[in-house]
N, C-alpha and C positions, 0 to 999 in steps of 0.2 A: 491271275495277273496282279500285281505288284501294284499299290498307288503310291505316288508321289504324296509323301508328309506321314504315309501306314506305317505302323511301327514293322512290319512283315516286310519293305522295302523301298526303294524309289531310293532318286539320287538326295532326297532330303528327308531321309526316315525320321520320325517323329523321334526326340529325345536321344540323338546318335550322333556318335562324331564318325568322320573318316579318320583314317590315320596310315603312315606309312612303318610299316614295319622292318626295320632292319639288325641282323643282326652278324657279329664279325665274330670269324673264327679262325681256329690255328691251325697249323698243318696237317694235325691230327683229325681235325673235325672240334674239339671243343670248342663252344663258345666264349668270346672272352669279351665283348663290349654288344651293347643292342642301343639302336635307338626307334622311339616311338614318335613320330611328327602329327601330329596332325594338319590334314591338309582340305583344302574346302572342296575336293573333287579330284575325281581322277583322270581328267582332261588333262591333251597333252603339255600344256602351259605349265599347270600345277606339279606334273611330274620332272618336267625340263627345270621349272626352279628348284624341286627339292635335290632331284639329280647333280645338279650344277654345286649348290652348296654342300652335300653329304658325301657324294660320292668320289674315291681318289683318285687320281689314273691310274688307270693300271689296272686297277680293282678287277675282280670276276663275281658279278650279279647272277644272281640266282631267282627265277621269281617263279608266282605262279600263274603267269600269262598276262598279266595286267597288259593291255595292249600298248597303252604307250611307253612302257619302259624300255623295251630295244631300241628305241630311236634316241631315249633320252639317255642309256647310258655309252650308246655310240658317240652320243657327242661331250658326254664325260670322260670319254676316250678310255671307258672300260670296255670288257668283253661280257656277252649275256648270253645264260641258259635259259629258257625256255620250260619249264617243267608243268605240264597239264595236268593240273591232279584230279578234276571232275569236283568232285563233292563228297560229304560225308566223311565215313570215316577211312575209307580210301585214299580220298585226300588230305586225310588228315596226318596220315602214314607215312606218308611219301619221303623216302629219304633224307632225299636232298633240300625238305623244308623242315628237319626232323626239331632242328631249336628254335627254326621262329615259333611251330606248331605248338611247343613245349611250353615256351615262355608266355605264347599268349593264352597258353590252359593256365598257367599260373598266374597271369595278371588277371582272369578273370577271376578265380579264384577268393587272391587278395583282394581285388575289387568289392566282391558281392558279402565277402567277410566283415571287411573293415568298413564300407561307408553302402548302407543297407539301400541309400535313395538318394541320389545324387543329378544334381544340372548336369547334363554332359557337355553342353553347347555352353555354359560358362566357364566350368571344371575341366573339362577333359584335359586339357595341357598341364593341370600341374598332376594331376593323380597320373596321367601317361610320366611324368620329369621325376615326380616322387619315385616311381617304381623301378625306373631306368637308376636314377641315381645310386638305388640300392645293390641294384645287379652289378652294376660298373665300380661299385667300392665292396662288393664282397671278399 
């Protein structure tokens, strides 16, 4: 079992940020813009404001079960899949999250390359805006 502040989990894991992953593709499946928010939780409030500012209408969300985002992209007047990928590398597989899965192998990646020891709970927003910005101007 998981404790609240254990670097292993809880809603306030030691040295962790949350953050929402999104990322837009083209008719093909290519990705062509992501965005990485960080958000203080994944209660429904927190997902209803980032839904509300991120999301277009129209849009078709794809997630991987967070619970409150069917409600919240219902009333961003998008449509939502549902995709339960379990864990590991199963879910890691799973099609239909094949570029967010990709991008965030590659944000950790560049992360654990470039800055060896880092605040996340001071930092996180600009090394998540640093690495967006680079993907979305490639």
């Amino acid at each position: 079992m998981a404790q609240t502040g254990h670097i292993h989990g809880g809603p306030k894991a030691a040295n962790k940020t949350a953050f929402v992953a999104a990322v837009q593709t083209s008719v093909d499946g290519s990705p062509l813009y992501m965005r990485l928010t960080p958000v203080a939780d994944f209660t429904n409030e927190h997902m209803r404001q980032w839904a509300s500012r991120h999301l277009a209408a129209g849009c078709h969300v794809v997630s991987d079960g967070t619970l409150p985002l069917p409600r919240c992209a219902s009333q961003a007047q998008a449509t939502h899949e549902r995709s339960m990928t379990g864990g590991g590398r199963q879910g890691a597989q799973t099609p239909q999250l094949r570029w967010v899965n990709t991008l965030l192998g590659n944000l950790k990646t560049s992360t654990a390359g470039t800055y060896h020891s880092f605040d996340h709970t001071r930092y996180a927003q600009r090394y998540l805006a640093e690495f967006c910005w680079r993907f979305n101007r490639r």
